[in-house]
N, C-alpha and C positions, 0 to 999 in steps of 0.2 A: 155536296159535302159541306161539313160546318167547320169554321175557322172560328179559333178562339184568335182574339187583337189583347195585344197587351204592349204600353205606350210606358215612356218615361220622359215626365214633362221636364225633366235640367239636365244636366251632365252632372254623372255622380249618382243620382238619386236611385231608387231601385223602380224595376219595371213593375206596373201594375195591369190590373186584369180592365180591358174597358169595354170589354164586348161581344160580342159572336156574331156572326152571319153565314148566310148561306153563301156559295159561291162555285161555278162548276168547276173552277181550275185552279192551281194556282194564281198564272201570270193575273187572273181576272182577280182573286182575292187581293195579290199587292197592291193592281191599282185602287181599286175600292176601300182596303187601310188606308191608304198616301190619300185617298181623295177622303173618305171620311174623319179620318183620327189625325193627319197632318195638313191640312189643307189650310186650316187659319195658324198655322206655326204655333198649333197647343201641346203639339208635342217635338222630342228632338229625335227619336227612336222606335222604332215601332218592330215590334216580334208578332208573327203570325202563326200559328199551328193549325195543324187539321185538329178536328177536337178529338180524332181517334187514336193520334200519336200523341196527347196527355197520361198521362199516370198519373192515378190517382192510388193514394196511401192514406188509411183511413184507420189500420190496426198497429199500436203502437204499444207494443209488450212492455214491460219493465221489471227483467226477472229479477234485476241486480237492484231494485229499489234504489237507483238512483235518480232519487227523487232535487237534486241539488240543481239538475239542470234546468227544472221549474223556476221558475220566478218564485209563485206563489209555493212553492214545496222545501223551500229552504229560509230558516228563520235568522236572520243574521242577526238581531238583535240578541237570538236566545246563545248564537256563537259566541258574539261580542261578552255576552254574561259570562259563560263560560270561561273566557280569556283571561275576562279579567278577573275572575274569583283564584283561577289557576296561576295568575301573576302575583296575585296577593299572597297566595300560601308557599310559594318560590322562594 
């Protein structure tokens, strides 16, 4: 079975993805996280998954066109214009 590791090197920080292995069991996957991914104290957290208990989400509709919850899809500078053209004629 394949185990995704996914570590978080501070307290606080979010967990990132550090790796995959093979492994036949759990208990054998924990040790081999603990002893690969925490062993030199580079991390303070470790999350292990089978890779087949992941879900992956890859279609991402957007019937309502909002688009605001983009970073790059909402112009705040052309808001700002806006605002303040609508406060001047106020």
């Amino acid at each position: 079975m394949i185990y995704e590791v996914f570590r978080q090197e501070r307290k606080g920080q979010a967990f990132q993805h550090a790796g995959s292995f093979h492994a036949p069991g759990r208990d054998f996957a924990e040790t081999y996280a603990r002893e690969f991914y925490g062993r030199r104290a580079e991390s303070v957290a470790l999350w292990i998954v089978p890779r087949d208990d992941v879900v992956a989400i890859e279609d991402f509709a957007d019937e309502l066109g909002r688009t605001y919850h983009r970073v790059d899809g909402y112009s705040l500078k052309g808001k700002l214009r806006e605002a303040r053209e609508r406060a001047g004629n106020a």
